[in-house]
N, C-alpha and C positions, 0 to 999 in steps of 0.2 A: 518504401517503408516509412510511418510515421516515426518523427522522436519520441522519446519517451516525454517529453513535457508534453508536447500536444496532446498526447495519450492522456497522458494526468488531466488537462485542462479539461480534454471532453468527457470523461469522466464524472469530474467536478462540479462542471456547467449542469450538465443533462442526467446529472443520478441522484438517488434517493440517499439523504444524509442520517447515517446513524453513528451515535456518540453512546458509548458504554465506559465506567470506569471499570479497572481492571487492576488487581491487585500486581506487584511487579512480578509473581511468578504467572499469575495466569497470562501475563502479556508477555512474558517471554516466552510463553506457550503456544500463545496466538503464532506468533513468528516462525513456527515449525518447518512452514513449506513456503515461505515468502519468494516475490518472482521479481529480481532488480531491486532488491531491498540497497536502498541509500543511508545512512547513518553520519551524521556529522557528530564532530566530539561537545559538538553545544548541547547534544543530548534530543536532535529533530531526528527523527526515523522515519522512514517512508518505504511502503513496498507493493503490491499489486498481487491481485488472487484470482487463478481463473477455474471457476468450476465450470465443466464441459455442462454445457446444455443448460447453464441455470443463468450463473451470473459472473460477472467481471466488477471487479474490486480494486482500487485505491484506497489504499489506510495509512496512516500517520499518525504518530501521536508525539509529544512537546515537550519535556521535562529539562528543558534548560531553565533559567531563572525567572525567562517570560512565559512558559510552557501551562500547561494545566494538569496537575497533580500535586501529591502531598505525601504523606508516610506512610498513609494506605494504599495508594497506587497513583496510577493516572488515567489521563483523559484518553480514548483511544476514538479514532474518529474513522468512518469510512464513508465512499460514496461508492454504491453501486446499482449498476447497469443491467438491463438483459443483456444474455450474453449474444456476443456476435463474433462470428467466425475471423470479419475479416481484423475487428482489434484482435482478437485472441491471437490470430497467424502474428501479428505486427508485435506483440509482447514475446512471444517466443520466438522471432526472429531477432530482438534486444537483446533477450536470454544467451541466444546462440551468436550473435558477435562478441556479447560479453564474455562467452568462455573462449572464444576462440583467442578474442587479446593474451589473455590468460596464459 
């Protein structure tokens, strides 16, 4: 099983970069179905989207003091991939140690 950084990194490295603003409800919206969503109290958020057969997703978005937003929303940023079986198995094997700590 990959880490989940590795995860993010290849991702990153080898996907298509899209940056939308988003008002703060519609990004709390976005966040609906997040997979290993990480959140620090600096206000960086991070989480991972896998649609069967399409794509696999990295998104984060910044709103601590260094971050990118304002009083209209913020910067929400993705990288995404074709989808591939064997990352999708390796995010839901994260998913699934995650609840089992739990």
């Amino acid at each position: 099983m990959q880490a989940r950084d590795a995860i993010q990194k290849l991702i990153a490295q080898s996907g298509e970069k899209v940056s939308r603003w988003r008002s703060w409800e519609q990004a709390a919206n976005t966040e609906a179905t997040p997979l290993l969503r990480e959140s620090r109290p600096s206000g960086y958020s991070n989480w991972f989207v896998v649609e069967k057969d399409k794509a696999i997703w990295w998104i984060y978005y910044d709103t601590s003091d260094g971050g990118v937003w304002s009083s209209e929303g913020m910067a929400v940023t993705g990288f995404k991939i074709q989808y591939d079986e064997k990352i999708a198995q390796n995010i839901y094997e994260l998913v699934y140690a995650q609840l089992v700590k739990k």
